[in-house]
N, C-alpha and C positions, 0 to 999 in steps of 0.2 A: 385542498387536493393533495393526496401523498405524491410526491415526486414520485418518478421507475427509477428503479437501478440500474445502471449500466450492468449489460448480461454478461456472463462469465466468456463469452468469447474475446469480447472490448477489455474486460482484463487480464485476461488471460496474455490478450497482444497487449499491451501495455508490460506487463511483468517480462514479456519474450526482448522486448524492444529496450526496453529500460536492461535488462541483464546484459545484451549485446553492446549497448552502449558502453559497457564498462570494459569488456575484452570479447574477439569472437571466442565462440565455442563450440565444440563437438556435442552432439547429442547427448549425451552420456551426462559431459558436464554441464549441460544448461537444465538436462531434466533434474540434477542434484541440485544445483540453485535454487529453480521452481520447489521443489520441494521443501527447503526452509523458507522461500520469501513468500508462498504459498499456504502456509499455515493458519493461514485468517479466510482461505476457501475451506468452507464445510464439506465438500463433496469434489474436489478438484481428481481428474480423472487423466492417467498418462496416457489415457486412449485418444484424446482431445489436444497433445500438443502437438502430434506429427500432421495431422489435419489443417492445425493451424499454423504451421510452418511452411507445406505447401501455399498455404493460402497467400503468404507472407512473400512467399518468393514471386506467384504470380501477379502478386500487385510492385512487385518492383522493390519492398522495402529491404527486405536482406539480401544477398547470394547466398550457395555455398559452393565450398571448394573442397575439391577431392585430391591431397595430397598422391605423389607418387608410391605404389605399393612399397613395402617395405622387402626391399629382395633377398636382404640376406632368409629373414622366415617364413618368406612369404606370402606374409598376412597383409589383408587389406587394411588402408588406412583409413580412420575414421571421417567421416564428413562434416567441413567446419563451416560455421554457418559467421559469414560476418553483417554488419547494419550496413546498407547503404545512404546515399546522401538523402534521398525522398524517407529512407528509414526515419534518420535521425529529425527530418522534419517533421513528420508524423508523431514522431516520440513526443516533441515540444508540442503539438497541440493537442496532445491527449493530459501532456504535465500541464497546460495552461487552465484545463478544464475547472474551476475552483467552485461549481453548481452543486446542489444539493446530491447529486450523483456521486460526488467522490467524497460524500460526509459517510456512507452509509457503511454496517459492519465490515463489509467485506472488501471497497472500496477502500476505506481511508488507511490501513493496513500499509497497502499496493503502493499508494500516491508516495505516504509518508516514507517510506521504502528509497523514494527517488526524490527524497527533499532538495538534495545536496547539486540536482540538475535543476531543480524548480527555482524560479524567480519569486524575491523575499514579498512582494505582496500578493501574490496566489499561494504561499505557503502560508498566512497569516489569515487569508479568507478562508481556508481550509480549515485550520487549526479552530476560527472564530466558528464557523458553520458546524463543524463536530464538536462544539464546545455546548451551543445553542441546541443539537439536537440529544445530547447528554441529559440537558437540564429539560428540556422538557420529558424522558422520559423518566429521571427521577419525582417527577413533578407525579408522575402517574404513578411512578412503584410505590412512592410514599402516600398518596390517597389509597390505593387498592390493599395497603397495609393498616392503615388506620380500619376503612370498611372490617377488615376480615378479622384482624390480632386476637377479638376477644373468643372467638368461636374457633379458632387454629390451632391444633395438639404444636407440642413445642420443638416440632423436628421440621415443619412446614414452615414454622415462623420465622425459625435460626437459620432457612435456607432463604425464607425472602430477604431478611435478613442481611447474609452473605450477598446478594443481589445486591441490596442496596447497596452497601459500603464498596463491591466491586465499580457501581458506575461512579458513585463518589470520589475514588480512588483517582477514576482517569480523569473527573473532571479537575483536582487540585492538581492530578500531572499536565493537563493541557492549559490551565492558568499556568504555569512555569515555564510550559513554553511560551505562549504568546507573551509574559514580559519579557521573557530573554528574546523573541523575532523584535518586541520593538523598541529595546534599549538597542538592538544593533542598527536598526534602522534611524535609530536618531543618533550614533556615534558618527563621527566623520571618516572609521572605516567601514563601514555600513552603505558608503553612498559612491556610487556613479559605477559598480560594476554588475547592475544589477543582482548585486544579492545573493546570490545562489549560494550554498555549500557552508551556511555558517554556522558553528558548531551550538550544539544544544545544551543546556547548562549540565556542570560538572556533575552533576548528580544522577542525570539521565540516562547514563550510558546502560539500563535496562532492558528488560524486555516490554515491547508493546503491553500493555496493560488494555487486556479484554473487557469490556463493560457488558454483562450479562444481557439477555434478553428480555 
């Protein structure tokens, strides 16, 4: 049975929660965040973050605060949204989440995003679970390739092609990580602070590498 995806609202609050956690922000600034950590949504829409921010506030997880107006120009000041204590709890068990749910495109993005708050063995079942679902779907680009090569003009081919070598690509990136999560985890700095925030090998300091459809 295919797993669901966790729907674009659950990430959407996760990316809300996870950005507050790092400093409050003004609307303004937190929609400019979302917009780069948000890149891995195909369809993310700024009509859906103030809805979800109300939502956010009625369950208790953020405030905001309304600075006093600014008198000399008397412009109003903008609206700063900070995490709360239930916030910050809700945060960790959405980062705890390590289920088929946060392998998938648009998910693992999001999570990987907030490694550095995640604890080093849900970042490792993550890494392992999107590594797993990489390969099985090489497993199929490369039969659907065999089936089709000899009957495919060679602009179809060179594009499945490019396909393949893209999921390729991320899985020899996600083997790099998972042995750099578990040389750290077997060094003896590696152990008793739960793990979180350990840097990813020197080479990695790229951009996410997208694995085709």
């Amino acid at each position: 049975m295919v797993p669901v995806a966790r729907s674009r609202g659950e990430l959407l609050e996760l990316a809300i929660l996870g950005s507050l956690h790092e400093t409050p922000l003004h609307g303004y600034e937190l929609r400019k965040r979302l917009n780069t950590l948000l890149g891995t949504f195909r369809a993310f829409s700024y009509g859906s973050l103030y809805p979800c921010l109300r939502d956010l506030l009625n369950r208790g997880l953020i405030t905001q605060e309304e600075p006093p107006p600014d008198t000399v120009i008397g412009r109003r000041s903008k609206i700063v949204y900070r995490l709360t204590a239930e916030g910050k709890e809700r945060l960790q068990e959405l980062l705890a989440e390590a289920g088929p749910s946060a392998w998938d495109d648009e998910s693992f993005g999001i999570h990987f995003a907030f490694f550095r708050h995640t604890d080093a063995d849900v970042r490792l079942r993550i890494l392992e679970g999107r590594r797993s679902r990489l390969e099985e779907r090489l497993e199929r680009v490369r039969a659907a390739l065999a089936r089709t090569r000899d009957w495919l003009d060679s602009y179809t081919l060179e594009l499945q092609r490019h396909g393949l070598e893209s999921v390729e690509r991320e899985v020899r990136w996600l083997n790099e990580l998972i042995d750099s999560e578990r040389r750290t985890a077997a060094s003896p700095e590696g152990e008793g602070a739960g793990g979180r925030g350990r840097p990813v090998p020197e080479d990695q300091g790229q951009e996410l590498p997208k694995a085709d459809e």
